[in-house]
VOPAGU-2260 file (C-alpha; in pm, 1 decimal, decimal comma):
REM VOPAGU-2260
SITE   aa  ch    i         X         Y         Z
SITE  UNK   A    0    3301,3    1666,8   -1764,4
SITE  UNK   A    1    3363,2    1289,6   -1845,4
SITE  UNK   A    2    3704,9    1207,7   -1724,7
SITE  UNK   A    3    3844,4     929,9   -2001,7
SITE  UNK   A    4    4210,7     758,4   -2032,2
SITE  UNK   A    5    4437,5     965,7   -2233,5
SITE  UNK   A    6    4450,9     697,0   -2435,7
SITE  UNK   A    7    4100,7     694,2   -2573,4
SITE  UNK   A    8    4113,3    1074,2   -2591,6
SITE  UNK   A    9    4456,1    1114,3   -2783,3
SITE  UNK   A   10    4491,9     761,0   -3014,1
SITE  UNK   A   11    4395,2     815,5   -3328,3
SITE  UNK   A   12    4115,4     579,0   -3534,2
SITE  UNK   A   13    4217,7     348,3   -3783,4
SITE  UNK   A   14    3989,1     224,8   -4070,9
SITE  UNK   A   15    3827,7    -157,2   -4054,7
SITE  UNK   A   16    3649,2    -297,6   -4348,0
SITE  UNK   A   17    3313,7    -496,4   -4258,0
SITE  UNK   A   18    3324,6    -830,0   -4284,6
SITE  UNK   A   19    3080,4   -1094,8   -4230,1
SITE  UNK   A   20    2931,8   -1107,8   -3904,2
SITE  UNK   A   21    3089,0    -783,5   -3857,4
SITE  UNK   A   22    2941,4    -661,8   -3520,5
SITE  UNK   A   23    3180,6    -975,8   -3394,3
SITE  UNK   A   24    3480,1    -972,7   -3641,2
SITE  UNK   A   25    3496,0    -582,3   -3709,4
SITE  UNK   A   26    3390,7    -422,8   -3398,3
SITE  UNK   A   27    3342,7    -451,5   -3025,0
SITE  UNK   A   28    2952,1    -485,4   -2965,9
SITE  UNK   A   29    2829,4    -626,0   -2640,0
SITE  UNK   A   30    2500,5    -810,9   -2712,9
SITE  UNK   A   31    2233,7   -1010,4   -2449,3
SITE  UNK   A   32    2120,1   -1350,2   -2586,2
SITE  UNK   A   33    1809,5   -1532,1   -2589,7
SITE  UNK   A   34    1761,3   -1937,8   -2569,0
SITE  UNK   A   35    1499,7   -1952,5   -2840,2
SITE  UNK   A   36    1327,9   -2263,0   -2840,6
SITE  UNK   A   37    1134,7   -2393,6   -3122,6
SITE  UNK   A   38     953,3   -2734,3   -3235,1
SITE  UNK   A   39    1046,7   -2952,0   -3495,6
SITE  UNK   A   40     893,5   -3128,1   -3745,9
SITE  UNK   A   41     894,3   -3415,2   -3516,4
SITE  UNK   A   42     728,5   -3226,3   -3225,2
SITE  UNK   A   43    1063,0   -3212,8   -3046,5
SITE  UNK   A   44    1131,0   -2860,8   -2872,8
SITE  UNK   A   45    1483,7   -2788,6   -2998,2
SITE  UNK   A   46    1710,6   -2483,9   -2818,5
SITE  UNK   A   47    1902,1   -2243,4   -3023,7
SITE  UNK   A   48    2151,4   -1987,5   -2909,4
SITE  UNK   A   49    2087,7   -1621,3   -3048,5
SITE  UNK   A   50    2259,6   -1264,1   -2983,1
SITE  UNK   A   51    2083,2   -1089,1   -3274,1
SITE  UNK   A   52    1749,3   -1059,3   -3127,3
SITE  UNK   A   53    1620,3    -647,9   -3127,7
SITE  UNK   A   54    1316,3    -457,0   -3021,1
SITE  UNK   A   55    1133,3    -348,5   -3356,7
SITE  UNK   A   56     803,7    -246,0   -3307,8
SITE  UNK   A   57     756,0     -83,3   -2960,2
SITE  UNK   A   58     468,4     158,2   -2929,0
SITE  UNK   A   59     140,7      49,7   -3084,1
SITE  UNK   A   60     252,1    -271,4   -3201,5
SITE  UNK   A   61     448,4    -502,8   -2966,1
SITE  UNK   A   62     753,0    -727,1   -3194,5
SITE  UNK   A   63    1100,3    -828,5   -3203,2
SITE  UNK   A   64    1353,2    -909,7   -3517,5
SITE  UNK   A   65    1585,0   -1221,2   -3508,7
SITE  UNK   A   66    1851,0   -1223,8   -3745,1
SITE  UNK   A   67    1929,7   -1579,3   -3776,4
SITE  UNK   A   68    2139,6   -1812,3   -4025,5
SITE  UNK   A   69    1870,6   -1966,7   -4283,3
SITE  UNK   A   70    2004,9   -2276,9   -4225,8
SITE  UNK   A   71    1952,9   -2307,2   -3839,2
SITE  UNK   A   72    1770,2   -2519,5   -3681,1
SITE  UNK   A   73    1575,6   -2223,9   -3518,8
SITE  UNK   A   74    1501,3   -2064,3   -3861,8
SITE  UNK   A   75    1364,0   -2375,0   -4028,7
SITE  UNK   A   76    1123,7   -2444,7   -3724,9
SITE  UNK   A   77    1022,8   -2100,7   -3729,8
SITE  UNK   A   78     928,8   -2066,2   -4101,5
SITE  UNK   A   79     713,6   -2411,0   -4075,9
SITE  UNK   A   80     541,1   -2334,1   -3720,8
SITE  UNK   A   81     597,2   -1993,7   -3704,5
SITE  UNK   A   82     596,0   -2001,7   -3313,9
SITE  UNK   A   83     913,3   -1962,7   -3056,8
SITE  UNK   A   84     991,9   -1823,4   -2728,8
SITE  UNK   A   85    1279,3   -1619,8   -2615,5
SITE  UNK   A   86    1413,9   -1745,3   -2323,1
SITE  UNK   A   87    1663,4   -1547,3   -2093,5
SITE  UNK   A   88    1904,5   -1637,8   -1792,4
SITE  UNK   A   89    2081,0   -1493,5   -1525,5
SITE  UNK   A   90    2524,7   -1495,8   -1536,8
SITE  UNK   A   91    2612,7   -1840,4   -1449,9
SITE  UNK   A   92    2940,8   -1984,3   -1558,5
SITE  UNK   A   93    2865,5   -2376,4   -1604,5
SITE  UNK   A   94    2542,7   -2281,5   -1756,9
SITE  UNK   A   95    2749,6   -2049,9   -2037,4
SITE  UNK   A   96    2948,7   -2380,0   -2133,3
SITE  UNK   A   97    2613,8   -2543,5   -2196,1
SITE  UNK   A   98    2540,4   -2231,4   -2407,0
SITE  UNK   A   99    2798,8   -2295,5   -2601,9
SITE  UNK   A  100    2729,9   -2667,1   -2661,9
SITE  UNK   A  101    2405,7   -2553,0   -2775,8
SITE  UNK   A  102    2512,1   -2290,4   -3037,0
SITE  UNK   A  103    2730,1   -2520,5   -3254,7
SITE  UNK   A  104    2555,7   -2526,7   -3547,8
SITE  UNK   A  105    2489,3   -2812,1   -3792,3
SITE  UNK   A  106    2338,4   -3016,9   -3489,6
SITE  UNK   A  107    1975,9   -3139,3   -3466,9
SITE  UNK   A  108    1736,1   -3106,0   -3200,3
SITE  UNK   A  109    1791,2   -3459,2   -3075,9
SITE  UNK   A  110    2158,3   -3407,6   -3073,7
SITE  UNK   A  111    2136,9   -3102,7   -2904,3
SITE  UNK   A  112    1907,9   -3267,0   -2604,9
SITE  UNK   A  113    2184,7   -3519,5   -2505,5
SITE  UNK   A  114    2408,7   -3144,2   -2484,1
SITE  UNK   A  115    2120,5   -2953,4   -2309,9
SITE  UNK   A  116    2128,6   -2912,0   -1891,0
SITE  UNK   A  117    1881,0   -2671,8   -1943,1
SITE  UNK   A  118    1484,3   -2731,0   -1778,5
SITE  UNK   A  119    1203,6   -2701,7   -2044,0
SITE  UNK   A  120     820,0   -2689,5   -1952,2
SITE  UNK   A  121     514,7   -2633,6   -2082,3
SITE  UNK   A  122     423,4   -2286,8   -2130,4
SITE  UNK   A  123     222,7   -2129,8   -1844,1
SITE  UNK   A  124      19,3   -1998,9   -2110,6
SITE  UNK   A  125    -315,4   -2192,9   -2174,1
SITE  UNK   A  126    -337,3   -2106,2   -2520,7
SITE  UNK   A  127      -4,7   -2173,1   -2594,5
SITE  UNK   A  128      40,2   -2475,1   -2409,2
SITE  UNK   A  129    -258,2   -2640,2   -2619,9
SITE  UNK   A  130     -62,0   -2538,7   -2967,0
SITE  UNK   A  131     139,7   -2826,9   -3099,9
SITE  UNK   A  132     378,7   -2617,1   -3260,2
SITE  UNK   A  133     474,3   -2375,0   -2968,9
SITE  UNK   A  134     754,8   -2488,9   -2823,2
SITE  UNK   A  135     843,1   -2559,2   -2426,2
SITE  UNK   A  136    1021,8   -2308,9   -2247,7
SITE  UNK   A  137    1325,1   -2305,4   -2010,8
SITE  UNK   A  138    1267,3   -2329,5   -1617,5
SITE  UNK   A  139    1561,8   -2151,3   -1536,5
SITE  UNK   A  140    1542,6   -1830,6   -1729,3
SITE  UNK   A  141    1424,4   -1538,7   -1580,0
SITE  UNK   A  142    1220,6   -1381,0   -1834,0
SITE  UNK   A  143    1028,4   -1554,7   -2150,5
SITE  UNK   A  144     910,3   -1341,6   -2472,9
SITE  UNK   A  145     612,6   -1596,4   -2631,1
SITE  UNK   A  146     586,7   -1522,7   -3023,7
SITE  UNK   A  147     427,4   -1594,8   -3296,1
SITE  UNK   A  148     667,1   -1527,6   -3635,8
SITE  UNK   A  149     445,1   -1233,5   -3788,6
SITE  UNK   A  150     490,1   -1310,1   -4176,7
SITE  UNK   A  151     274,2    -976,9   -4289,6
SITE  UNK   A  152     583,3    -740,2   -4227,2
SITE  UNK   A  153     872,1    -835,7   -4461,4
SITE  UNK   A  154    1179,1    -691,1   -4414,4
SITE  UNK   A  155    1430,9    -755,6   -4719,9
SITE  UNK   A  156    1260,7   -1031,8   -4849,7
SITE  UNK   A  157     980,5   -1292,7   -4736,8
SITE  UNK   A  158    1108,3   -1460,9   -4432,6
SITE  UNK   A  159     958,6   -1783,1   -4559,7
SITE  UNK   A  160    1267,3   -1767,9   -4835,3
SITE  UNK   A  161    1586,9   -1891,5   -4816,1
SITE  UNK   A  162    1869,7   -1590,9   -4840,3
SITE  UNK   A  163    2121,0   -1632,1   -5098,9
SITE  UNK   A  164    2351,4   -1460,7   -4877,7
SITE  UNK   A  165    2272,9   -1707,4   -4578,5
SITE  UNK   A  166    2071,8   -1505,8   -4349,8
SITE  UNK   A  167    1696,3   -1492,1   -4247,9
SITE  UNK   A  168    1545,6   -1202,0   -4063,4
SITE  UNK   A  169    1195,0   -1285,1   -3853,5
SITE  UNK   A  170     937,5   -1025,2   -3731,5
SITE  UNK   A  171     866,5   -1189,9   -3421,1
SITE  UNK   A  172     511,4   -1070,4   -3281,5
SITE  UNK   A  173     520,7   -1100,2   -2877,6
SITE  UNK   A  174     221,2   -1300,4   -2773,3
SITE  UNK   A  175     292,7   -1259,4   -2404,4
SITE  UNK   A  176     610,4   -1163,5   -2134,8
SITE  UNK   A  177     672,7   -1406,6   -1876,0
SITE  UNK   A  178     849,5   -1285,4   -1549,3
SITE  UNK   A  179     945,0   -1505,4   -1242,0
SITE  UNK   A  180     753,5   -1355,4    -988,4
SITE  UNK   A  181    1051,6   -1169,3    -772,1
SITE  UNK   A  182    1191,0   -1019,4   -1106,0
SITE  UNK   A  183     788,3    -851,9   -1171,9
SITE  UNK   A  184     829,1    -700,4    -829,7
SITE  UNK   A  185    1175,2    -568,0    -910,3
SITE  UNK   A  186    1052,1    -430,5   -1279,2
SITE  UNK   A  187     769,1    -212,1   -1061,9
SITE  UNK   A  188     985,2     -83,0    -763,1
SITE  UNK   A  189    1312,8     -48,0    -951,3
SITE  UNK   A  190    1643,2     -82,4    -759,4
SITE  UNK   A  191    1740,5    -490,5    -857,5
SITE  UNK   A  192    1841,2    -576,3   -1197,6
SITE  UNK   A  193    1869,7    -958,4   -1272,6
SITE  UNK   A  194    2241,2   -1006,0   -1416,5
SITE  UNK   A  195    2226,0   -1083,8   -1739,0
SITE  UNK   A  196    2549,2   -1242,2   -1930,5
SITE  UNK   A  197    2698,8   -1035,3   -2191,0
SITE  UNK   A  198    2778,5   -1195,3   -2532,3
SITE  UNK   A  199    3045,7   -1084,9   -2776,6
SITE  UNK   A  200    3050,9   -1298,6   -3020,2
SITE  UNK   A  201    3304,2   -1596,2   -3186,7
SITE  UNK   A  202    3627,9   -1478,1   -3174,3
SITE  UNK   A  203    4013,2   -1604,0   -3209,6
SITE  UNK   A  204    3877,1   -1868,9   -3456,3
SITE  UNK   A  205    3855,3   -2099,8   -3090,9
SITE  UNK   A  206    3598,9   -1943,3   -2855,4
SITE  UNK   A  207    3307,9   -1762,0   -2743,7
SITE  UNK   A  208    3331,9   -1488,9   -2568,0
SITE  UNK   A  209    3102,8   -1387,8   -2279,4
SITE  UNK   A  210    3147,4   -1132,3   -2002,4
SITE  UNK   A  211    2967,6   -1008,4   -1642,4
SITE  UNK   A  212    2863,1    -668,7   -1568,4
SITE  UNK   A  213    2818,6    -526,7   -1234,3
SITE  UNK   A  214    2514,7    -373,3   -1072,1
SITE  UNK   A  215    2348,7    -134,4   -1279,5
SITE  UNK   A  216    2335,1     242,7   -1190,3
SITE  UNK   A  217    2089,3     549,8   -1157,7
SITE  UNK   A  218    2166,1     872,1   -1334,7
SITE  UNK   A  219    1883,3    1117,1   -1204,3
SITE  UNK   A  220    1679,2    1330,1   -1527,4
SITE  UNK   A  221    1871,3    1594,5   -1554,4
SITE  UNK   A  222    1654,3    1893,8   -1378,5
SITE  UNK   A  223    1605,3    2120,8   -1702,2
SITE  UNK   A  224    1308,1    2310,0   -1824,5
SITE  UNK   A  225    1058,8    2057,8   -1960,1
SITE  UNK   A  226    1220,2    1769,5   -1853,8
SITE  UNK   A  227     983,9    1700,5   -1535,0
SITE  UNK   A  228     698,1    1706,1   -1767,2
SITE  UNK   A  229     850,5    1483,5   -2004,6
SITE  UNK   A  230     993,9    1170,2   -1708,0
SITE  UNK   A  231     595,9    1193,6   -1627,8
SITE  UNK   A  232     461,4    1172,0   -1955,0
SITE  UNK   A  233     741,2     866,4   -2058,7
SITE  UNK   A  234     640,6     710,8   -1715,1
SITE  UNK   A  235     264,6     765,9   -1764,9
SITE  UNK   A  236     216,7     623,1   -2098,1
SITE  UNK   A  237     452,6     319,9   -2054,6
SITE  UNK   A  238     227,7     177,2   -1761,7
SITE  UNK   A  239    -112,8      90,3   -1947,0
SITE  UNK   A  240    -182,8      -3,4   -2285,5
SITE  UNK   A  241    -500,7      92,5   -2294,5
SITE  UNK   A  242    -499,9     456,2   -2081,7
SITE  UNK   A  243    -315,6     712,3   -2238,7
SITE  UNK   A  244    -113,4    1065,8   -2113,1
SITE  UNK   A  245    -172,9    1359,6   -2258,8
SITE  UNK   A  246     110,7    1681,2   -2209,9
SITE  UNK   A  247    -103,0    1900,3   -2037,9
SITE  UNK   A  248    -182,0    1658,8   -1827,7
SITE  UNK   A  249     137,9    1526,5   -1740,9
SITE  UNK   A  250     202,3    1879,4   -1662,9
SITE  UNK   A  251     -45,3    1905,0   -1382,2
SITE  UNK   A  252      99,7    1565,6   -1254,3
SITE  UNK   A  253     474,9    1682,1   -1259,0
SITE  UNK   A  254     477,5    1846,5    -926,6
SITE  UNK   A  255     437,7    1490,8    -760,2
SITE  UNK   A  256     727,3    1381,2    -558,3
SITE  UNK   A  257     941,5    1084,2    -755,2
SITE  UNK   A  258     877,2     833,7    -506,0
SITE  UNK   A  259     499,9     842,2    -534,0
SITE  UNK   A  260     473,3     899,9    -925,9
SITE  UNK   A  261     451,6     569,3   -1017,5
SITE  UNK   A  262     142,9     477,4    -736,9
SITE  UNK   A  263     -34,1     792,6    -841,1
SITE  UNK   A  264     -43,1     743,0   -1222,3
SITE  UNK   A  265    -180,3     397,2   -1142,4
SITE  UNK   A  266    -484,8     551,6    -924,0
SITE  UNK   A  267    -545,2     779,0   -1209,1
SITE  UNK   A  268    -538,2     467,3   -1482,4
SITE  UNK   A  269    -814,2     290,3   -1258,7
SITE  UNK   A  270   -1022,3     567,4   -1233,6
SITE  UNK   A  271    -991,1     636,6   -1567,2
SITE  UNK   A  272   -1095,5     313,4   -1660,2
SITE  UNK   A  273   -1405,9     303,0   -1432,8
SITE  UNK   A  274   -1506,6     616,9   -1681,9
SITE  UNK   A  275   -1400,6     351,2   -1990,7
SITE  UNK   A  276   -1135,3     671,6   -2084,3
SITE  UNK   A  277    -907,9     557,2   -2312,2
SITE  UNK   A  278    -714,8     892,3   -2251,6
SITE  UNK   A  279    -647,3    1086,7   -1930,5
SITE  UNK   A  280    -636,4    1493,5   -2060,0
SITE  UNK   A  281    -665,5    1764,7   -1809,9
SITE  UNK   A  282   -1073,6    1700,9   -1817,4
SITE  UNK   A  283   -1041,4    1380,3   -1726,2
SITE  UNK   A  284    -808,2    1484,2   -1463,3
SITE  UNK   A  285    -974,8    1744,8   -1291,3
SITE  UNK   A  286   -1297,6    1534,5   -1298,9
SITE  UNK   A  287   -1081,6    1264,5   -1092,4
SITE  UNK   A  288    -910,3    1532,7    -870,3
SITE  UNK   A  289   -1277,2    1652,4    -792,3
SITE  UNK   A  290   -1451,4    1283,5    -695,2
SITE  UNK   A  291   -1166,3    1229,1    -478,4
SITE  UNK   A  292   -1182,1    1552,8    -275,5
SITE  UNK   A  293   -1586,6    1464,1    -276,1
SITE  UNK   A  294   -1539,2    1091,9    -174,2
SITE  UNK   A  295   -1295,3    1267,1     128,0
C-alpha cells in the first residue's frame, strides 16, 4: 500500500476555474521542452522554446502535435516551410537562462541569435540537409525529432489559419530520430536515462520555472496471469517496423529469461526477414526454431 503524507490523504479539494494557459496558471503539470528550430523567410534558422509538444500518432503512423501561439515565430515558419526539428537537452543551469532568453516572445530570429549560446548544424540527414527550408539543428541536444508539418490531418481547424483565439496546433510528421551515439546504446540496454529538465511553466507574473529530477527507477511487471505474454508481445512489436508479433507467438517466447528477451526477439526479426515475413506467428516460429536446431 502507497504510504502518502496525511496531508494529501486528509485535505480536502478546492475548485479552480481554467484559465488561459491553464496547465501553467490552474494546475501543477510538469512538462519536457523541445528547442524547435525553424527557417525564416530569410533562410535564417530561428530557435523557439516549446513545452506543448505530445506524441499523437504512435503505432502505424509516426507524428507529434505542437500547440503553439499563432503569432510565434515558430508557427509562422512552420506554416510557410512546413519543416522543423525538435531539439532536446540534458539539465544544465546556464543553458536554462539561455532558454529563457529564447522564449520571450515578440523577438525575431536575428534578435534571438545575438541571445542564443546554443550550437546549430546542418542536419546529419542528406535529404534534409539539401532542403532550404529545413532548419539547422542544435549540437548540444541529445536527441533531435526531424519533421515535416503534415497539413492532411487537421485538428480544429487548418493549421495554415490564423486562430481567433491565438493558438495554432501542428501535426508534426517525424521524418527521422536523431540520437547521440552513447544515448542509442543506453535506449537498447536500458539502465541510463539522459536528465532531462522539467518545465512548469510562467509563473508569479516574473519567472520561469524549471526543475531536476533524479535518476529514474524500475518497477518490475507485476507477475500476474497474462502479463508475461503481454511485456513480450509490447517488447516484440516495438523493436521493428516492419516484423510483427503475433499472441500466440509471444506466448511461446514468454518463457525466455528477461535478460535475453530483447537479443532473442532480434534473432527472430532477422530470420524473419531473410523469409521477407512481415509477421512472426507460431508457423513462422517453429519453422525458425527448426533451421536453428538443423544449422546446430
Amino acid at each position: 500500500m502507497a504510504h502518502f503524507s496525511a496531508a494529501s490523504k486528509n485535505e480536502a479539494f478546492v475548485s479552480l476555474q481554467p484559465l488561459d494557459n491553464f496547465y501553467q496558471s490552474s494546475s501543477f503539470f510538469p512538462l519536457p521542452f523541445a528547442l524547435i528550430t525553424t527557417v525564416d523567410e530569410s533562410g535564417r534558422t530561428g530557435i523557439g522554446p516549446h513545452a506543448l509538444v505530445f506524441p499523437f500518432s504512435v503505432a502505424d503512423e509516426h507524428s507529434l502535435l505542437l500547440i503553439s501561439r499563432s503569432s510565434s515565430g515558430t508557427a509562422n515558419n512552420l506554416r510557410r516551410a512546413g519543416r522543423c526539428a525538435l531539439n532536446y537537452i540534458e539539465f544544465d543551469r546556464r543553458a536554462l537562462n539561455n532558454v529563457a532568453l529564447l522564449g520571450y516572445p515578440g523577438q525575431s530570429a536575428k534578435e534571438k541569435q545575438k541571445e542564443n549560446d546554443f550550437t546549430l548544424v546542418p542536419s546529419p540527414t542528406k535529404a534534409l540537409r539539401a532542403d532550404p527550408n529545413y532548419p539547422m539543428i542544435v549540437q548540444e541536444a541529445f536527441q533531435v525529432f526531424e519533421c515535416i508539418l503534415d497539413d492532411s490531418t487537421e485538428i480544429k481547424t487548418a493549421p495554415n489559419r490564423e486562430r481567433d483565439h491565438g493558438e495554432s496546433h501542428f501535426v508534426l510528421r517525424i521524418n527521422n530520430i536523431l540520437l547521440k551515439e552513447s544515448n542509442r546504446k543506453h535506449l537498447d540496454e536500458g539502465g541510463i536515462f539522459p536528465s532531462m529538465p522539467i518545465f512548469y511553466g510562467f509563473r508569479d507574473g516574473a519567472n520561469f520555472w524549471f526543475a531536476e529530477h533524479k535518476e529514474p527507477f524500475a518497477i518490475p511487471i507485476p507477475q500476474k496471469a497474462g502479463a508475461p505474454v503481454q511485456a513480450v508481445f509490447y517488447l516484440a512489436n516495438r523493436l521493428d517496423e516492419n516484423v510483427k508479433f503475433t499472441k500466440e507467438a509471444c506466448q511461446k517466447l514468454s518463457g525466455i529469461p528477461r535478460p535475453f528477451l530483447r537479443s532473442a526477439l532480434k534473432g527472430i526479426i532477422a530470420e524473419a526477414k531473410k523469409r521477407d515475413a512481415a509477421q512472426v506467428d507460431e508457423e513462422t516460429l517453429d519453422d525458425i526454431n527448426a533451421a536453428r536446431k538443423k544449422a546446430v
